[in-house]
C-alpha positions as a printed NumPy array, in Angstrom:
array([[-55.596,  -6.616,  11.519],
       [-52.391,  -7.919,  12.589],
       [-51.875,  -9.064,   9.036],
       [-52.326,  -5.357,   7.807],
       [-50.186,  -3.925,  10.361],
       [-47.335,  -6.092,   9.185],
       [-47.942,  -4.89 ,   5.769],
       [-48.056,  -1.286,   6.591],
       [-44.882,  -1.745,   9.104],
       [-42.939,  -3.622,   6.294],
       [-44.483,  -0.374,   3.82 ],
       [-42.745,   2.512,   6.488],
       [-39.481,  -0.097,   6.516],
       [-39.053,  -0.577,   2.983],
       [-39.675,   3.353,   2.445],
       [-37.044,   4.233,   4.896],
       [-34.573,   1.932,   3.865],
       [-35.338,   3.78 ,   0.052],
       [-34.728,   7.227,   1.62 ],
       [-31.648,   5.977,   2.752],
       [-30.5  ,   5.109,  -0.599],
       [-31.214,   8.664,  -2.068],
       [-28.018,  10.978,  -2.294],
       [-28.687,  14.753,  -2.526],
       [-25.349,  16.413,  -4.452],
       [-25.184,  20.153,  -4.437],
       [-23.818,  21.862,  -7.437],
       [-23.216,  24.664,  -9.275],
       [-25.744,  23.899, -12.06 ],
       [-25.24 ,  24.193, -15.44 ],
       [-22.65 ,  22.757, -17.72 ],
       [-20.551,  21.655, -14.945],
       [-23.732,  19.864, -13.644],
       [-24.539,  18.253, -16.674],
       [-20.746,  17.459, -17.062],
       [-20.667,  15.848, -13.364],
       [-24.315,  13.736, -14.23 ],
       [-22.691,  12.158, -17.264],
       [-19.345,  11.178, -15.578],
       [-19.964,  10.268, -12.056],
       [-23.47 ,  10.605, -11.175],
       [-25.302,   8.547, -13.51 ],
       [-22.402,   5.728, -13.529],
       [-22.674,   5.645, -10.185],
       [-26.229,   5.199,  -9.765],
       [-25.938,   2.388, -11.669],
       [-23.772,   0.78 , -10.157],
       [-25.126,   1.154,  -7.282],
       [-28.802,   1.926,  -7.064],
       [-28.648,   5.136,  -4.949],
       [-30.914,   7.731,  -6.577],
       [-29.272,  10.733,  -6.684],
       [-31.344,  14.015,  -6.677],
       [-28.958,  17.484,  -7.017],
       [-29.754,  21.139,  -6.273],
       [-27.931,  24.039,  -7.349],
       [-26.532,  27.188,  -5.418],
       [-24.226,  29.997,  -5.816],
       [-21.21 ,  28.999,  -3.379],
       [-20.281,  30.744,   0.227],
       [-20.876,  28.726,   3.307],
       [-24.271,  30.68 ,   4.841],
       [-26.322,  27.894,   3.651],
       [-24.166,  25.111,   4.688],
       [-23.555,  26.634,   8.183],
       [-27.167,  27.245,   9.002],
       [-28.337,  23.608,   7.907],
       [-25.206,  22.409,  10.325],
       [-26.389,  24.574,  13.222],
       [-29.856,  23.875,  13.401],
       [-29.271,  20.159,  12.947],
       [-31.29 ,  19.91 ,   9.88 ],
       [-28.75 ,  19.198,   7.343],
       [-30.259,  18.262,   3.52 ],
       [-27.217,  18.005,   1.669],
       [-25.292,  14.734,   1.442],
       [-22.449,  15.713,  -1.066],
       [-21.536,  19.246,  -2.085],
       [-19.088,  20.958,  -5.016],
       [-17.344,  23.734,  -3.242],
       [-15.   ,  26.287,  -4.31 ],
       [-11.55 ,  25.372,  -2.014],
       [-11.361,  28.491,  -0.002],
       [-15.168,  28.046,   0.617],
       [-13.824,  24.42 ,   1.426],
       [-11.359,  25.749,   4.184],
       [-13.375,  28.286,   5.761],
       [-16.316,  25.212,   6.456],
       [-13.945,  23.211,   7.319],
       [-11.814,  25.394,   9.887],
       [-15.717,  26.44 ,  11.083],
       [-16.382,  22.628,  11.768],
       [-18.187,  22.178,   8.923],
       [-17.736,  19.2  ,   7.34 ],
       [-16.217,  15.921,   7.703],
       [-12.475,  15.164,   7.652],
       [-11.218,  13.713,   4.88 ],
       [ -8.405,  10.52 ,   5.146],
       [ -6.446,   9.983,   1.536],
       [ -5.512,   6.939,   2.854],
       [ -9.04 ,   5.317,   3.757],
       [-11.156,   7.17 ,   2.162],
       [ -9.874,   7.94 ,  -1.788],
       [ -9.552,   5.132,  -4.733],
       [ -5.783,   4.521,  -5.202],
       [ -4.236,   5.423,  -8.576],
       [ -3.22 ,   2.126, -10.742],
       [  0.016,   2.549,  -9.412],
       [ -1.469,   2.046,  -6.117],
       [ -0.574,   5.665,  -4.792],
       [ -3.199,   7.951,  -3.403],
       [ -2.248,  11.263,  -1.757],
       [  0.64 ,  11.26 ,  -3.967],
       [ -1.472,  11.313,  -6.894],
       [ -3.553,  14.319,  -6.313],
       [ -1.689,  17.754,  -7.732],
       [ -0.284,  19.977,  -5.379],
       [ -3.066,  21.872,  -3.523],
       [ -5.704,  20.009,  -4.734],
       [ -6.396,  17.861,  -1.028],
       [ -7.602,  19.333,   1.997],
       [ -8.474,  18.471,   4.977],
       [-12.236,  18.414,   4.159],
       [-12.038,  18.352,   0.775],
       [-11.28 ,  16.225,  -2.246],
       [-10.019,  18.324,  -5.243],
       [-12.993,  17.271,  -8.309],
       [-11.784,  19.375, -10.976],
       [ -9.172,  22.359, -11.789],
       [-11.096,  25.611, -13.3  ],
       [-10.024,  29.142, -14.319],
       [-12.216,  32.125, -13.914],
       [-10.63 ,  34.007, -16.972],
       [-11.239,  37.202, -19.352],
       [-13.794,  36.345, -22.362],
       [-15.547,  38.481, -25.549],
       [-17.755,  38.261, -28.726],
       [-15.579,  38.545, -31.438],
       [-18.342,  40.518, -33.108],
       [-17.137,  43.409, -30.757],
       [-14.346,  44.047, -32.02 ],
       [-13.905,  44.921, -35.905],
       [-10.223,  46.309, -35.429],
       [ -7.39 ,  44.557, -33.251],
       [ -8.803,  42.068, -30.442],
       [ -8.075,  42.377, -26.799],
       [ -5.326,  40.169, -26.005],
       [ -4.027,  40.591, -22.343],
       [ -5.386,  41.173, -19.004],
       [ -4.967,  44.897, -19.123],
       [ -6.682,  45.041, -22.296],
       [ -9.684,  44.128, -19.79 ],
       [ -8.892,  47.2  , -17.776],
       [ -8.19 ,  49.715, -21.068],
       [-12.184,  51.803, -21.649],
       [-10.182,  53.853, -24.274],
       [ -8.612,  51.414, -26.722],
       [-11.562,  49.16 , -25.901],
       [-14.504,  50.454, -24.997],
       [-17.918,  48.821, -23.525],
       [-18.991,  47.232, -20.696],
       [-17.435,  45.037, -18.679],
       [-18.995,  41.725, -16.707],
       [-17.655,  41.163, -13.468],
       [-18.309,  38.494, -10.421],
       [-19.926,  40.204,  -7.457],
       [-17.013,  39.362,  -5.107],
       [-14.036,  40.075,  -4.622],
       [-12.187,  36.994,  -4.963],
       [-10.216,  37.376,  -8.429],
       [-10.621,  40.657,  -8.908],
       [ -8.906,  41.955,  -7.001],
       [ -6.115,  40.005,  -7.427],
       [ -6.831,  41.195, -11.519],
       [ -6.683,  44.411, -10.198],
       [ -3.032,  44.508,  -9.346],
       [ -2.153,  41.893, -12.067],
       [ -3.158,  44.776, -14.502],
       [ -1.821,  47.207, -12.458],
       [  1.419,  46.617, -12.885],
       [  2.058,  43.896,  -9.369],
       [  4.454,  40.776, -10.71 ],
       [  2.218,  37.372, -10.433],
       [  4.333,  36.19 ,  -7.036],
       [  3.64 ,  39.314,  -5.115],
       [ -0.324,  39.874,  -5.307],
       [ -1.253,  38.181,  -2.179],
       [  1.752,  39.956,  -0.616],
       [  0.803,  43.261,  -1.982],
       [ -2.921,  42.336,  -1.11 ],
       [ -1.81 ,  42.133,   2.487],
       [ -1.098,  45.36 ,   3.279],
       [ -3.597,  48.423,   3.134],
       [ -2.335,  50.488,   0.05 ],
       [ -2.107,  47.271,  -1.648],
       [ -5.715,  47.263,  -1.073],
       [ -6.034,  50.687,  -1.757],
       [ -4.18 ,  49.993,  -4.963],
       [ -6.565,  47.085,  -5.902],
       [ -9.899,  49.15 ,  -5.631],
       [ -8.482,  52.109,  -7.196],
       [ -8.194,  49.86 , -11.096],
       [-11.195,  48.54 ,  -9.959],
       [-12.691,  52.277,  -9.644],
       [-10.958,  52.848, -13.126],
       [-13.417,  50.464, -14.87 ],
       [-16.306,  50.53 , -12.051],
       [-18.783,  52.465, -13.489],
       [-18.755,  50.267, -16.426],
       [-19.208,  46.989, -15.341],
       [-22.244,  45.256, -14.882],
       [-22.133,  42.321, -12.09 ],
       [-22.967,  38.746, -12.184],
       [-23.461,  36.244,  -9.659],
       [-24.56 ,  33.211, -11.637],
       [-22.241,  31.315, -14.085],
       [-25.108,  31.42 , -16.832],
       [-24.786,  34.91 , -16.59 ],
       [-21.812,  35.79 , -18.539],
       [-21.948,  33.89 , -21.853],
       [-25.738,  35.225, -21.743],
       [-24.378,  38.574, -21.459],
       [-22.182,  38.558, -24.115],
       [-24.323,  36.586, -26.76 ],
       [-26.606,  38.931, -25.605],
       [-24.697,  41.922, -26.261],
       [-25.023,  43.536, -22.866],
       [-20.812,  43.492, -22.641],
       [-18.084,  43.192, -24.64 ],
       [-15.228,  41.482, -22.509],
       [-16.551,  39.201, -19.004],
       [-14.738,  37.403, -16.401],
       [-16.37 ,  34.195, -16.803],
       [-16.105,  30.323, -15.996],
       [-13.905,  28.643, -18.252],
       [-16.12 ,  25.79 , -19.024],
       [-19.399,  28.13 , -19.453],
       [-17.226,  29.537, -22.366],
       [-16.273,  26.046, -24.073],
       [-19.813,  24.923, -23.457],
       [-21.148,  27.981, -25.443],
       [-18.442,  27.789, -27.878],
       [-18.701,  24.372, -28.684],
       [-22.286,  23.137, -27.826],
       [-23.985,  26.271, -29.147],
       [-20.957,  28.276, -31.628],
       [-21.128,  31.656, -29.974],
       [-18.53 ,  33.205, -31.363],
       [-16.682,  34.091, -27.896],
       [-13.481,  33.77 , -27.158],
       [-11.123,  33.219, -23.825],
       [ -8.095,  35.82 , -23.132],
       [ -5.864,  32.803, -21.116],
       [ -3.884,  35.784, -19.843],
       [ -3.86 ,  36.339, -15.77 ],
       [ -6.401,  33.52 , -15.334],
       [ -7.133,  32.833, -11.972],
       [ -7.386,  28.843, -11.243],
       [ -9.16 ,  27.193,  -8.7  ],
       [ -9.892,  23.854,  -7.962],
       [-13.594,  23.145,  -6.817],
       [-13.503,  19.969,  -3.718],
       [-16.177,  17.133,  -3.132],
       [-17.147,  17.725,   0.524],
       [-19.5  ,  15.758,   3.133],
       [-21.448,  18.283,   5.433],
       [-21.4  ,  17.456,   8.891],
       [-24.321,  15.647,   9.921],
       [-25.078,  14.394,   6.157],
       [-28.055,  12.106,   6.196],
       [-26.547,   9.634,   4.29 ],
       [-22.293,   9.845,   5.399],
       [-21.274,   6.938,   4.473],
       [-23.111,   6.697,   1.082],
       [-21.912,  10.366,   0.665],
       [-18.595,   9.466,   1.424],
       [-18.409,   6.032,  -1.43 ],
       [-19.652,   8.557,  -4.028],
       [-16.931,  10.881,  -3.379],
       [-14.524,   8.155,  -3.241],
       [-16.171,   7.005,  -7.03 ],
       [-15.889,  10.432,  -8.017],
       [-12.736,  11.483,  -7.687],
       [-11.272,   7.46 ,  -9.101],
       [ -8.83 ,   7.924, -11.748],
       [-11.04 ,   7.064, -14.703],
       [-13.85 ,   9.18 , -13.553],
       [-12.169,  11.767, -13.359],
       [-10.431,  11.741, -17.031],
       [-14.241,  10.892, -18.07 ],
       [-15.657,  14.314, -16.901],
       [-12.812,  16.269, -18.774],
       [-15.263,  14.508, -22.2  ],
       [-17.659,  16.972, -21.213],
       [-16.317,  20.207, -20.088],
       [-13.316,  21.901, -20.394],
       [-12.3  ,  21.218, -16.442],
       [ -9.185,  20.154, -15.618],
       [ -8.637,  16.969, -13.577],
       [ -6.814,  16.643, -10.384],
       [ -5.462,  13.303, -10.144],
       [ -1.938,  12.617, -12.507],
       [ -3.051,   9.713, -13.315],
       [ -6.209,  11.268, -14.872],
       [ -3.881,  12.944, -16.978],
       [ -2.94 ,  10.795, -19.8  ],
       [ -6.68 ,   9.328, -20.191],
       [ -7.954,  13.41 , -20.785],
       [ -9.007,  13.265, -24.441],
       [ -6.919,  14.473, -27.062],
       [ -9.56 ,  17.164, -28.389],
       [-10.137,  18.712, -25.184],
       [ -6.599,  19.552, -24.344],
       [ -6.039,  22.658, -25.653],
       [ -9.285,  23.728, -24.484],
       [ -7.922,  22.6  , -20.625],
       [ -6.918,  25.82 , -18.327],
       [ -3.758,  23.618, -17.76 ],
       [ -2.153,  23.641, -21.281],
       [  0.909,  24.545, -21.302],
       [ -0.133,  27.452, -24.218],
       [ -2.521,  28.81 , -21.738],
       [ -1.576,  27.971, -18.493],
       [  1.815,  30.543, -18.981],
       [  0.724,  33.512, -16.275],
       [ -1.802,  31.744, -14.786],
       [ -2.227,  32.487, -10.882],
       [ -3.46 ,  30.054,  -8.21 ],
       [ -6.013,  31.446,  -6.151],
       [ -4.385,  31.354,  -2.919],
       [ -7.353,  29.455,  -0.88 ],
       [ -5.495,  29.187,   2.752],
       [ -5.143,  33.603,   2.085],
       [ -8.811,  33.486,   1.214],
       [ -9.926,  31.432,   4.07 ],
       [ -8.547,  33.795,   6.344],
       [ -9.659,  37.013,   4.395],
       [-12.757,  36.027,   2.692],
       [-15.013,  38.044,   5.922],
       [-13.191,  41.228,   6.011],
       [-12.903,  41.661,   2.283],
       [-16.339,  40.703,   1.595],
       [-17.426,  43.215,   3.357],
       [-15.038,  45.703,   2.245],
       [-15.865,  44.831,  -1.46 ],
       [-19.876,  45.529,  -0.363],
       [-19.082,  48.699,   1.157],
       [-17.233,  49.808,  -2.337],
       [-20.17 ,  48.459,  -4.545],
       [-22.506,  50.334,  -2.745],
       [-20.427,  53.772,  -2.923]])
């Protein structure tokens, strides 16, 4: 008896000890997913032994918070948007993040230094640099192509519908782009009430034709399938139907909105400090030129730079041919408007 105790003791131990070497990484699915498994995930399994087991979601913070407050959290490792990032963060959300102690230095032994501007929080490491951006089937158009931002905005010279995110985060910053409001005064302009006003009035100009998305499968779906003629969309959703499946789509660079999406360790994590090694693996210089094989994502690290292949660099939000009146989503702006605006943008969609 004592005999089987010890085995079934030892059986609980060794089972414990294996759930402790199991890493759950949120992401946002899809190409970026499959991008992430073949570039960090996998390698560092391998490496290391920890199984890693992912789950996908949408973004915000309601599921994050709720796992925090209740003390049950699931998640070990999580992509985030960055002005998701600072609004979990600044809500106590997640763990603090120390360049120093925490990141892989660069082979010049720098750390902090080596991260681009904007792409290190305080609870967040950047992972990769994306653009939401304009997109259409060339099939749409038998005559001249949209070229610009406003052409995204202009039913008359080209008509159809229109695929938009349902949120208000980039477009309404679009908004004003089209309307006329020079690239270094949106958030200004966005500050004050007309500026709003201003904002959802193009946005009314284009509203009844626009069909909403919520999911990044969604908009290369809807324009393979026909359902729109010009999308916001993901950049890399584009590039992965362009080149894994030649849809003939195409990406207007013009007015693209770049983020930068942040490794983050929830509060609580079941696993911190494994969490915390994989983020550290993650975001290593070579890893991070590794991922850009796969999609067309931007890394944050200079020294990831020179390693991106040569093939993918036009198809990078950050070349120089594209990157010309790009915007920076303004994530600090967001962090502290993200409430009010939501629900401002929910009270429009519903009018």
């Amino acid at each position: 008896m004592k005999k089987l105790a010890l085995v079934l003791v030892s059986g609980l131990t060794s089972f414990a000890v294996m759930a402790q070497e199991n890493l759950t990484v949120v992401t946002y699915g899809g190409s970026v997913a499959a991008a992430q498994q073949q570039s960090s995930m996998k390698p560092y399994a391998d490496k290391t032994g920890v199984k890693i087991r992912t789950e996908d979601y949408s973004g915000g913070i309601a599921q994050l918070k709720a796992q925090v407050d209740s003390k049950k959290v699931a998640w070990d490792v999580i992509d985030m948007e960055m002005p998701d990032a600072v609004r979990a963060c600044n809500a106590g959300l997640l763990e603090r993040i120390n360049p120093a102690k925490d990141l892989a230095p660069a082979p010049d032994g720098s750390t902090a230094t080596d991260f681009l501007p904007g792409s290190l929080g305080d609870c967040g490491v950047g992972a990769y640099i994306w653009s939401t951006a304009v997109a259409y089937n060339t099939n749409a158009f038998k005559g001249q192509a949209p070229t610009t931002l406003a052409d995204f905005f202009d039913l008359k010279k080209y008509p159809g519908k229109r695929g938009l995110r349902k949120a208000p985060q980039a477009n309404l910053e679009w908004a004003l782009l089209a309307d006329g409001v020079p690239r270094n005064q949106v958030y200004e302009t966005l500050e004050t009430d007309e500026g709003l006003q201003r904002a959802f009035k193009k946005l009314d100009s284009i509203k009844s034709q626009v069909i909403w998305w919520e999911a990044g499968a969604q908009p290369p779906q809807l324009l393979a399938d026909g359902q729109v003629t010009m999308t916001s969309a993901w950049n890399g959703r584009i590039w992965a139907a362009q080149a894994k499946e030649k849809q003939p789509f195409k990406i207007i660079w013009d007015g693209q909105m770049y983020d930068i999406d942040v490794w983050a360790v929830p509060v609580g994590a079941p696993n911190k400090a494994k969490a915390m090694d994989f983020l550290r693996f993650a975001t290593s210089t070579q890893i991070m030129a590794d991922q850009s094989q796969y999609i067309a994502y931007g890394p944050t690290r200079k020294s990831s730079q020179p390693l991106v292949h040569a093939d993918m660099k036009s198809s990078m939000p950050t070349d120089p041919a594209n990157f010309a009146t790009a915007l920076q989503v303004n994530s600090e702006w967001w962090g502290d408007h993200a409430d009010e605006l939501n629900e401002r943008f929910n009270a429009w969609l519903a009018k």
